[in-house]
C-alpha positions, 0 to 999 in steps of 0.5 A: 252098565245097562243092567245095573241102571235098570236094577238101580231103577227097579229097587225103588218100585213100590214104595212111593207113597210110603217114601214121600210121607216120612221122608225129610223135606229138602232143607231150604239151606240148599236153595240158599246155598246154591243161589248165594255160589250162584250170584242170582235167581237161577232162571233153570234147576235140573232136579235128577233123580228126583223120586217123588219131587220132595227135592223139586218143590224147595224151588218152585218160588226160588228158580224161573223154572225146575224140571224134575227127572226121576226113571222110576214110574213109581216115583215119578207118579207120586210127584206128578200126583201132588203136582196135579192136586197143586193146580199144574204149576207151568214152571215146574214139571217132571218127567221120565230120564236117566243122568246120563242121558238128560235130553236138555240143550247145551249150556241151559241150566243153572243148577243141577241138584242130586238129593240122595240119588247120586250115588245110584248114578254111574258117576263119570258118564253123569259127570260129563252130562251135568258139564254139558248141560250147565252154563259156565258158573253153573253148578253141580250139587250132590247132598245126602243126609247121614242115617239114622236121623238123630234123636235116641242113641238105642233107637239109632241102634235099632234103626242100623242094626235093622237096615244093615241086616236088611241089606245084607238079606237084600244081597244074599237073595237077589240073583247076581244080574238082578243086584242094584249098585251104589256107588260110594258118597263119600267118593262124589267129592273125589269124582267131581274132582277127578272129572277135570269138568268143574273149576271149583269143588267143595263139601259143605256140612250143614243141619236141619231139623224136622218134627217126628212121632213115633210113627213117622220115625219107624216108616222112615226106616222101612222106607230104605230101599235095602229093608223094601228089596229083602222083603219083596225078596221074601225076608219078610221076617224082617217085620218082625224086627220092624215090629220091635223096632216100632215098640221101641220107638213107640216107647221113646217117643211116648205118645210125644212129637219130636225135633229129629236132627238131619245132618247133610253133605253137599259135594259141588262142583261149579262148571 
């Protein structure tokens, strides 16, 4: 288990920058959701597996304090870069940790989000840390966003079409002990159940929309871990289907800014 936390770890290495440029901010709907379930402002929100902070910053005015927690040092960095340029806000803060192993008190927090990271987590002994760290009605909350982002049935296509031969090239050049794993999204609703930690648990299914160029769409699809991991593996051939992909996005965007709709599934759980 050690060794597929460190390969997990290991896959987001490099691309911080890139990630947090073209990535979707997290949608406000969260922050709404979760204090409405909550009953009040959470006094503290538990941001695990918080990449470069984008799933952080949605509650810098919304909690009294938000800790961010991201294993990546490259991730990690990205996120203490933009807190440093926004004058150190004492309320938030992010450091380095893994889910299982968060180092909070007993019983101190009253939200604990995962934006498109659980899956990357072992799930039971993740489970078991979240329970014991949240206060009784605390909540646990995992969302992810469906892939690709809606705006062009052929550059969804392409979008797919690209990022599953990448992750295909991605497994087939990395040696057994070095493969990252993830777990399934579609069974966090079924993990948080069977963990027998939460009274409550639900899947919710809302939207979002942000605007796209051309450009920005195309470095979203390049910035998916599988298309990273081939190519850093040597699959850089790949670029040249990203240099087709480009051309058509190119094409469909004509020279235009777009509203790119995200559709999201939020799995919780309430402690």
């Amino acid at each position: 288990m050690q060794d597929i936390r460190r390969n997990n770890v290991e896959r987001f290495k490099g691309f911080g920058t890139l990630y947090d440029q073209n990535r979707p901010a997290a949608p406000t709907e969260v922050v709404d959701i979760l204090t409405n379930y909550l009953g009040s402002k959470p006094r503290m929100v538990a941001d695990i597996g918080c990449g470069t902070g984008l799933s952080s910053w949605i509650w810098l005015n919304e909690a009294e304090r938000v800790i961010g927690v991201e294993p990546s040092d490259d991730m990690r960095a990205v996120a203490e870069s933009k807190w440093e340029a926004a004058g150190k806000p004492d309320h938030l803060r992010f450091v380095s940790g893994l889910s299982h192993e968060l180092g909070l008190p007993d019983g101190s927090v009253d939200i604990v989000t995962c934006s498109q990271s659980f899956h990357w987590m072992e799930p039971q002994s993740t489970l078991r840390e979240f329970a014991r760290v949240l206060r009784p009605g605390g909540i646990f909350a995992a969302y992810d966003c469906d892939w690709p982002p809606v705006i062009d049935w052929q550059l969804e296509q392409a979008y797919l079409q690209l990022n599953t031969e990448a992750d295909h090239r991605a497994a087939s050049l990395a040696l057994q002990e070095n493969q990252a794993h993830k777990w399934s999204k579609d069974g966090h609703l079924q993990q948080i159940k069977q963990s027998g930690l939460f009274r409550y648990s639900h899947e919710i299914v809302f939207h979002h929309r942000e605007t796209f160029d051309a450009d920005r769409y195309v470095n979203l699809a390049l910035s998916q871990g599988g298309l990273q991991t081939a190519v850093k593996l040597g699959a850089t051939d790949l670029l040249t289907v990203a240099d087709e992909f480009r051309q058509l996005a190119t094409r469909i965007f004509d020279g235009e800014s777009r509203q790119v709709l995200f559709s999201y599934r939020m799995r919780l759980g309430i402690v």
